[in-house]
Every structure is written in structure tokens, then in C-alpha cells.
KOLVEXKOL-225631 format. One record per residue (C-alpha): residue number from 1; x, y negated, z. Coordinates in nm, 3 decimals, always signed. Each point is the difference from the previous one (the first is absolute). Layout:
FINU resi       u       v       w
FINU  NUM       X       Y       Z
...
END
This chain:
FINU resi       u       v       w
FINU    1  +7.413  +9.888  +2.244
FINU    2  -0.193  +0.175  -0.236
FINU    3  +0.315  +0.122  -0.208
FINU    4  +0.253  +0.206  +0.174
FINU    5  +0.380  -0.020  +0.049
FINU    6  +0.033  +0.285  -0.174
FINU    7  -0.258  -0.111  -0.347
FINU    8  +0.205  -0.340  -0.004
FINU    9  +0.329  +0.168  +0.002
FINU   10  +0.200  +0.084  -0.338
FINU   11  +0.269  +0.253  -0.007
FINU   12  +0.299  -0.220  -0.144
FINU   13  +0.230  +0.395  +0.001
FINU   14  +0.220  -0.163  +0.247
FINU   15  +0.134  -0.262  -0.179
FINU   16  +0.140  -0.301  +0.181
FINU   17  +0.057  -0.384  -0.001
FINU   18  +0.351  -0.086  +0.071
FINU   19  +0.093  -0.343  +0.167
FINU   20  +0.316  +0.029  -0.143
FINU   21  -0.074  +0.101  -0.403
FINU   22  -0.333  -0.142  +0.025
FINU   23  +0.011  -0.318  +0.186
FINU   24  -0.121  -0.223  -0.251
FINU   25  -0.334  +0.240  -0.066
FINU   26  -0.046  -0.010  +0.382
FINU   27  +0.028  -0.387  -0.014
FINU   28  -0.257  -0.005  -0.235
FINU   29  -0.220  +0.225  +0.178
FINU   30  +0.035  -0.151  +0.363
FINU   31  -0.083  -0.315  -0.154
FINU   32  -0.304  +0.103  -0.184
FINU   33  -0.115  +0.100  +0.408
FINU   34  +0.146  -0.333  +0.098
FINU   35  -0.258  -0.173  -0.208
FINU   36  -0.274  +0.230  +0.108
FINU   37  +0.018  -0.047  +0.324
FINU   38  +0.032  -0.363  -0.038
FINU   39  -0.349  +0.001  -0.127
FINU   40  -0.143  +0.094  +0.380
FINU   41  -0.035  -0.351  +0.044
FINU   42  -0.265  +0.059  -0.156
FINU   43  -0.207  +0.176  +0.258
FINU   44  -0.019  -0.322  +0.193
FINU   45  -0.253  -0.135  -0.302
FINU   46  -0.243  +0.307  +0.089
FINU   47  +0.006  -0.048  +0.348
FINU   48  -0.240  -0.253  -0.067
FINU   49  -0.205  +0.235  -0.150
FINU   50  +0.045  +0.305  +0.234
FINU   51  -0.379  +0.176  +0.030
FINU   52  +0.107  +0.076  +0.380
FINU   53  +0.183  -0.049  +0.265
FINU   54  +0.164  +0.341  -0.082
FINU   55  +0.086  -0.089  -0.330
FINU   56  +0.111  -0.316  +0.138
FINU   57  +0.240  +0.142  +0.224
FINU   58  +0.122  +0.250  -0.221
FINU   59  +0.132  -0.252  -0.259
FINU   60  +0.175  -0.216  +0.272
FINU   61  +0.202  +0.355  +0.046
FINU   62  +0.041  -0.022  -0.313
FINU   63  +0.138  -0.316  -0.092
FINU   64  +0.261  +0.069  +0.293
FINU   65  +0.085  +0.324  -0.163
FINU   66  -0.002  -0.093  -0.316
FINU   67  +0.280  -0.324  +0.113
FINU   68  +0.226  +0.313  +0.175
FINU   69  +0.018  +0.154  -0.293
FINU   70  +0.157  -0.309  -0.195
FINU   71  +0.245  +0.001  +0.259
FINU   72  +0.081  +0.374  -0.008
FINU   73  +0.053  -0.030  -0.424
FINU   74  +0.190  -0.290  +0.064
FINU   75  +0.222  +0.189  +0.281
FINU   76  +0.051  +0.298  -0.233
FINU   77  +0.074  -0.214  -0.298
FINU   78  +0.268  -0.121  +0.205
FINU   79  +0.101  +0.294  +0.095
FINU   80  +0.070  +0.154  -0.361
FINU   81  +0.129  -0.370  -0.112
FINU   82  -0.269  -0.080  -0.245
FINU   83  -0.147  -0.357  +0.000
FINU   84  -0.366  -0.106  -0.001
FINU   85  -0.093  -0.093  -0.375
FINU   86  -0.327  -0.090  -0.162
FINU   87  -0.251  +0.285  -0.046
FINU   88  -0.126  +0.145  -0.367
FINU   89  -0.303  -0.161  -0.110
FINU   90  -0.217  +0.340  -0.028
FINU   91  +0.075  +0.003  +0.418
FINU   92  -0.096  -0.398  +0.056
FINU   93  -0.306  +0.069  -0.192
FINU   94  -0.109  +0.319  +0.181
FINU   95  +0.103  -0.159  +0.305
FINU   96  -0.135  -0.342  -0.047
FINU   97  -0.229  +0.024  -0.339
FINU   98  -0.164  +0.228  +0.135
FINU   99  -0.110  -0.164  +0.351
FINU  100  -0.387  +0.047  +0.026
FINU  101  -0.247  -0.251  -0.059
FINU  102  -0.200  +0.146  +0.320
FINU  103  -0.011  +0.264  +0.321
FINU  104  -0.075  +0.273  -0.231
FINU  105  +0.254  -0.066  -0.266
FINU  106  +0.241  -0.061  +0.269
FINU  107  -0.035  +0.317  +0.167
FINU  108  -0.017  +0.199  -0.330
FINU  109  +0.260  -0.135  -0.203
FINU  110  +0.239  -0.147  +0.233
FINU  111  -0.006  +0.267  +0.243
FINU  112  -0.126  +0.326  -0.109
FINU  113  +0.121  -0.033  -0.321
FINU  114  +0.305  -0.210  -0.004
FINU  115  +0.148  +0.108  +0.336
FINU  116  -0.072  +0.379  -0.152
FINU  117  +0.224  -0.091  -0.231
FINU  118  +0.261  -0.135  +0.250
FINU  119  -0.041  +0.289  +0.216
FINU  120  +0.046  +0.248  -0.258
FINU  121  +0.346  -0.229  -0.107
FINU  122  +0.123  +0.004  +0.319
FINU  123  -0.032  +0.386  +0.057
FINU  124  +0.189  +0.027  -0.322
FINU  125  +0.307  -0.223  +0.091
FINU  126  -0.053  +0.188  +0.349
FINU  127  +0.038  +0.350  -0.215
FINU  128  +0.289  -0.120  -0.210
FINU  129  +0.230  -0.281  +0.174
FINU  130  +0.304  +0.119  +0.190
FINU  131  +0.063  -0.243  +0.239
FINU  132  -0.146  +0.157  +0.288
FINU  133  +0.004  -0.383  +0.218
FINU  134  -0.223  -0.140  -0.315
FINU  135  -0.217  +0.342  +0.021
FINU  136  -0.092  -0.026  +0.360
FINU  137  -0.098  -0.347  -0.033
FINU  138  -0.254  +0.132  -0.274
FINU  139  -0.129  +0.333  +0.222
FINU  140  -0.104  -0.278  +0.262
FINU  141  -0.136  -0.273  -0.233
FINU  142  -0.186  +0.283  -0.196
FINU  143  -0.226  +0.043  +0.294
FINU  144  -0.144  -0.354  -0.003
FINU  145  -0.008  +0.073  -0.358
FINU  146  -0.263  +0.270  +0.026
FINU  147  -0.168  -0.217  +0.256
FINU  148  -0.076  -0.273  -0.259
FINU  149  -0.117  +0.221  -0.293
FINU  150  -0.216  +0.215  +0.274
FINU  151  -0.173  -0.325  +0.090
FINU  152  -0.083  -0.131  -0.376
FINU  153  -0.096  +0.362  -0.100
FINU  154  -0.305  -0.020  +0.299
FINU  155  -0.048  -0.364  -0.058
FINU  156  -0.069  +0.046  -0.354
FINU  157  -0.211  +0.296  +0.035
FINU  158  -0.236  -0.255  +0.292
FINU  159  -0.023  -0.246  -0.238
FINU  160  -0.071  +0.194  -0.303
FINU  161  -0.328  +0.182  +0.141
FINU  162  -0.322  -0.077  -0.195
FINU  163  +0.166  -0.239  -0.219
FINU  164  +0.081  +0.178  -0.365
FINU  165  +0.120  -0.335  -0.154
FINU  166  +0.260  -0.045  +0.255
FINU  167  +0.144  +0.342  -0.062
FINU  168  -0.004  -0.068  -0.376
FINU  169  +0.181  -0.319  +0.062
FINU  170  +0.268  +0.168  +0.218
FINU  171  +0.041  +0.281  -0.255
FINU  172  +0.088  -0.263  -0.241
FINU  173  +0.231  -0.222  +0.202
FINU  174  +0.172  +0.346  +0.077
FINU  175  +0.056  +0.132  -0.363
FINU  176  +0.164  -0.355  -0.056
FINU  177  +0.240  +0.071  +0.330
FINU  178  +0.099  +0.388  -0.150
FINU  179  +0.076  -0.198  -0.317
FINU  180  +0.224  -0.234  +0.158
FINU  181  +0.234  +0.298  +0.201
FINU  182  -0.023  +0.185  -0.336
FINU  183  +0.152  -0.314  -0.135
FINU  184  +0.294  -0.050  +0.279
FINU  185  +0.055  +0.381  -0.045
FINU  186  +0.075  -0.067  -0.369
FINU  187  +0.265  -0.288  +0.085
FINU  188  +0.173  +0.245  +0.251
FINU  189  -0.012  +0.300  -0.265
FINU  190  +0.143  -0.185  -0.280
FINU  191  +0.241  -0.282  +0.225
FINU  192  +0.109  +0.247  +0.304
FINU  193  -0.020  +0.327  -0.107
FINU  194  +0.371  -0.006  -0.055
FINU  195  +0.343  +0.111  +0.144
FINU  196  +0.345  -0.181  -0.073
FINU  197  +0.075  +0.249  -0.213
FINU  198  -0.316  +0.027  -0.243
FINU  199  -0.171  +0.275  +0.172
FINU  200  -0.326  +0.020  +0.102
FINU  201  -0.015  -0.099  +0.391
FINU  202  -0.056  +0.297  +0.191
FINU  203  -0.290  -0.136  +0.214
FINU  204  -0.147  -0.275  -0.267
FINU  205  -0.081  +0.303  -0.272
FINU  206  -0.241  +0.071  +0.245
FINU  207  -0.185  -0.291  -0.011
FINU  208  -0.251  +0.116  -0.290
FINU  209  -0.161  +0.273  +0.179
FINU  210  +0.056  -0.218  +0.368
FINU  211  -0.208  -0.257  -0.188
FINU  212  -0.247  +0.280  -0.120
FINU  213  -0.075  +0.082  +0.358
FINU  214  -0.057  -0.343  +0.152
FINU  215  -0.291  -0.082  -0.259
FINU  216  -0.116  +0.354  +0.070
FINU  217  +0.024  -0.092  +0.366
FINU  218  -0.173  -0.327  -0.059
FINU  219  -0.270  +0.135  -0.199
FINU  220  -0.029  +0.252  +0.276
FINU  221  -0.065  -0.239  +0.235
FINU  222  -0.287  -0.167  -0.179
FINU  223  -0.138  +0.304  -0.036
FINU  224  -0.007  +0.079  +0.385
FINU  225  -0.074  -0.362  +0.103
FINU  226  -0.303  +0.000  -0.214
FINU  227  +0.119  -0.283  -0.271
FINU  228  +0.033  +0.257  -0.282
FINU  229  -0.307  +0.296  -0.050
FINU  230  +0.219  +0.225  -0.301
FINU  231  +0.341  +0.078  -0.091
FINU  232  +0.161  -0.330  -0.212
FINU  233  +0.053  +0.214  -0.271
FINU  234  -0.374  +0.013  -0.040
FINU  235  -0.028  -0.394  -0.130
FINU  236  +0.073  -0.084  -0.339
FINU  237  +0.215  -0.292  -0.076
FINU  238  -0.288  -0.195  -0.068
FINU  239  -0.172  +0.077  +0.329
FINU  240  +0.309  -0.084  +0.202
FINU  241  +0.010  -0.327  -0.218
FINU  242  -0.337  -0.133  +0.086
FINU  243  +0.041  +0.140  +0.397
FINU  244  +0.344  -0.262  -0.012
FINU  245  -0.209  -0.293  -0.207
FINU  246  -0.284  +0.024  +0.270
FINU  247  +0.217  -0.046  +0.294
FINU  248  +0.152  -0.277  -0.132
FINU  249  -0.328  -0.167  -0.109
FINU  250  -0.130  +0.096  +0.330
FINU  251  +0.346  -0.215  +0.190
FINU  252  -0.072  -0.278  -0.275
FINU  253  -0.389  -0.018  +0.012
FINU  254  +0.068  -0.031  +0.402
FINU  255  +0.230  -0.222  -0.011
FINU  256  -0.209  -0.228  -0.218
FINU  257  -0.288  +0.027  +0.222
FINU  258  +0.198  -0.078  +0.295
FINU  259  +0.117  -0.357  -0.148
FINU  260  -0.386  -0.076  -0.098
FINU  261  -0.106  +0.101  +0.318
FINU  262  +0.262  -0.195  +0.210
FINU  263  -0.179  -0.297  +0.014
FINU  264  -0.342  +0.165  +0.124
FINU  265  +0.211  +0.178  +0.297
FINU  266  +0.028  -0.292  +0.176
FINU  267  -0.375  -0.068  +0.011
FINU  268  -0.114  +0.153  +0.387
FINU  269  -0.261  +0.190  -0.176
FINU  270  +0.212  +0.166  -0.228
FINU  271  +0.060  +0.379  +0.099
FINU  272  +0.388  +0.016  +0.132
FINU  273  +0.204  +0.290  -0.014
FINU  274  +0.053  +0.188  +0.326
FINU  275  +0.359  +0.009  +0.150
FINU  276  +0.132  +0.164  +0.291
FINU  277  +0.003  -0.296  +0.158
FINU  278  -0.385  +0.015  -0.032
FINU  279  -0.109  +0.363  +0.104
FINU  280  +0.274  +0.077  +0.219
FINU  281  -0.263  -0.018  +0.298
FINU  282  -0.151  +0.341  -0.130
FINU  283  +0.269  +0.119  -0.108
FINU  284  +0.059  +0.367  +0.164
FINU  285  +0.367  -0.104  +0.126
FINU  286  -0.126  -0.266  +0.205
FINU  287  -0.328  +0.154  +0.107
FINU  288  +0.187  +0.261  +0.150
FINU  289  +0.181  -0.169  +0.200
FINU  290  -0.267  -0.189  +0.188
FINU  291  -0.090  +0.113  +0.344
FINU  292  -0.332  +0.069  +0.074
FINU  293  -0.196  -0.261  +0.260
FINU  294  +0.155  +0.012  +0.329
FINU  295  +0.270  +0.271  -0.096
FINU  296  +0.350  -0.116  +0.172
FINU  297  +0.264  -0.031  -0.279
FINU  298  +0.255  +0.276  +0.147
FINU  299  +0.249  -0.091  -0.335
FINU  300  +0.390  -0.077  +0.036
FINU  301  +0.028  -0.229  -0.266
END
């Protein structure tokens, strides 16, 4: 990954969740995950639009992983006797809202960006949650985790190269994602920052600066990846405005194109867009596994 362990990681002072005192806060949380990792049904819709066999492969991992990890929320909600509820809307429309409109936005938004976020949650809860059953579930999860946003991070940077519109439009689609966790942040500050008693919760008063970090973190990561050339703090209001309105208008002026065009597609001289389905022939993965003329295949499989 191009962020460490350590520049992801807050120092919560050794505060803790308890499954006792805290078991409706947990609930909350593990079902905010639930949802999440609901959503990797989703990686079966860019299979379709894998650039490579690689790729290709690497998201049918995924969707496998991502279906484990349902079941291992699911087994630690029953554990800690919380029930599966409906998620907050600020995590169905990060989650969902937020699904890309293409490879690049996929990659960039869903993975780099929004499983950053994830990853970054679940080494909190990791950090905090003393249930030790619930927190090795998490240490082994958290390395498919990094997996995920490791792939979208170099994905995004391939598809980026030579193409400063693209970046512009990712930039944009990403300052709308940081405004959605700054928005599920505020629900949890002002709705479960709270002990029985009145007092502020010993891990939730935290979650100001913990918030601080991940946008830091994901404005890091543009930087690294390539999306984002200067520090955030460097565009105006105004600038960040019209980087959101053209990524939008981009989607929409796409999307409009694509119903005019729809009819013209089916005409056989109309230029089709390649799938892997249609290059896979070249593609490196399969190349390399051809035998040269007259060379005995040796193989097991």
C-alpha cells in the first residue's frame, strides 16, 4: 500500500469498547461493516470490465473475500448478541452512491478510496474493541483489506497516466466521498458519543481528530497515487466546487451520449468497446502460458 500501518493508525490513549457497556454502539458499528461488505457483490459488475486477466482474477478473490467477511460480522454479531439492522444512509451512499460509472472510477473511489476508509475503520475497532474473538477475526480480514485498497491504489494510478481530465474527475468524485464520512462522523459525534451516564464515551471523544486523520490519509493517498498534484488546503471553495460540478457533468454528459449512441452500436461498422472477452488472446496471462512449437507441456494441472 502506499500508506503504512503505522500513518493509518490513531492513538485512541488506550481507551476501549466494551461488549458489555457498549453493546448497542458495537451493534451499530458491526452493522455499518455488515452493509459494507454487502456491497462486494458488486465486484461481479466489473468483472465484465476487468482490463486483464489479472485484474480479472483478482476481483473473483475478491468477491469470495469480500462474501467471508459478511459471514465473519455476522458470526461476531452473534457472538456479542447484537442483531443485523439497516445501515445509516451516509454508509449506503458511500457504499452504493458512490459505485463508479467506469474501471477508473471503480478502482479509485470504490477501492482506493472507500476501502481506505474501511481499512482505516477496521484498524480502529481492531485498536479499541475488547473482545479479543471479534479482534482476531478483524487482524485476519484486515489483510484482504489492504489487498483491495493496494490493488485500486495501482489501478488508478494505470489508468490515470496521460489523461489530466480523468484525474480531475476522480479528484472531484473523491472530495464528494470525504464529504460523505465527514457527514457519518457527525451523526456518530452528536448520536453516539455518549455513556449511560452523560459522559463523554471514552473511545467516541476521539472520533474528531480519528476523523481528522482519515481525510488526511485520503488526501494522502491522492497525492501519492497521482489524482491530486497540491495539498487540499491549496483549493479555494470555489475551485473544489467547480472540480465536483465537472465530474458530475462529465458522469451526466456520458451518460447522455451513451443513450444517443445506443442505437448506432449495433450497426457492424460502429467501433465496439473492447472487453476481456475480446483481447484476452494477447493478453500477457495467457501468452505466457503458451508453449512454444513442439515444446512438451511438462504441467500438473
Amino acid at each position: 500500500m502506499l500508506l503504512t500501518r503505522e500513518e493509518m493508525s490513531f492513538d485512541f490513549g488506550g481507551a476501549k469498547l466494551d461488549p458489555v457497556r457498549d453493546k448497542e454502539l458495537i451493534g451499530w458499528m458491526l452493522n455499518q461493516f455488515l452493509y459494507g461488505e454487502m456491497t462486494g457483490i458488486q465486484v461481479g459488475h466489473w468483472l465484465y470490465d476487468a482490463p486483464d486477466v489479472n485484474a480479472a482474477k483478482f476481483l473473483a478473490r475478491q468477491s469470495l473475500e469480500e462474501m467471508q467477511h459478511v459471514d465473519n460480522f455476522l458470526r461476531m454479531m452473534t457472538m456479542m448478541g447484537v442483531q443485523p439492522a439497516p445501515a445509516h444512509w451516509a454508509v449506503r451512499f458511500l457504499s452504493t452512491g458512490m459505485m463508479g460509472g467506469s474501471w477508473a472510477e471503480h478502482v479509485a473511489l470504490e477501492m482506493a478510496q472507500g476501502e481506505g476508509f474501511v481499512l482505516m475503520a477496521f484498524y480502529g475497532v481492531i485498536d479499541t474493541l475488547d473482545h479479543k474473538p471479534s479482534v482476531d477475526i478483524l487482524k485476519r480480514a484486515v489483510k484482504q483489506e489492504e489487498r483491495h485498497v493496494e490493488f485500486g491504489e495501482r489501478e488508478t494510478a494505470k489508468a490515470i497516466a496521460g489523461k489530466a481530465w480523468l484525474r480531475r474527475r476522480l479528484l472531484g468524485l473523491s472530495l464528494v466521498s470525504m464529504w460523505g464520512v465527514r457527514k457519518l462522523a457527525g451523526f456518530m459525534d452528536k448520536r453516539l458519543n455518549k455513556t449511560a451516564s452523560g459522559a463523554p464515551h471514552p473511545v467516541m471523544k476521539h472520533l474528531p481528530a480519528f476523523l481528522a486523520l482519515s481525510n488526511q490519509c485520503a488526501e494522502t493517498r491522492l497525492r501519492r497515487i497521482g489524482v491530486l498534484d497540491r495539498p487540499l488546503a491549496e483549493l479555494g471553495g470555489f475551485k473544489r466546487f467547480l472540480l465536483v460540478a465537472e465530474a458530475y457533468g462529465g458522469k451526466a454528459l456520458g451518460g447522455l451520449l451513451s443513450l444517443v449512441t445506443a442505437p448506432l452500436r449495433l450497426l457492424p461498422f460502429w467501433p465496439k468497446k473492447k472487453r476481456l472477452t475480446d483481447v484476452y488472446l494477447a493478453d500477457p496471462h495467457v501468452a505466457g502460458y503458451t508453449l512454444a512449437a513442439g515444446e512438451p507441456d511438462t504441467s500438473d494441472a
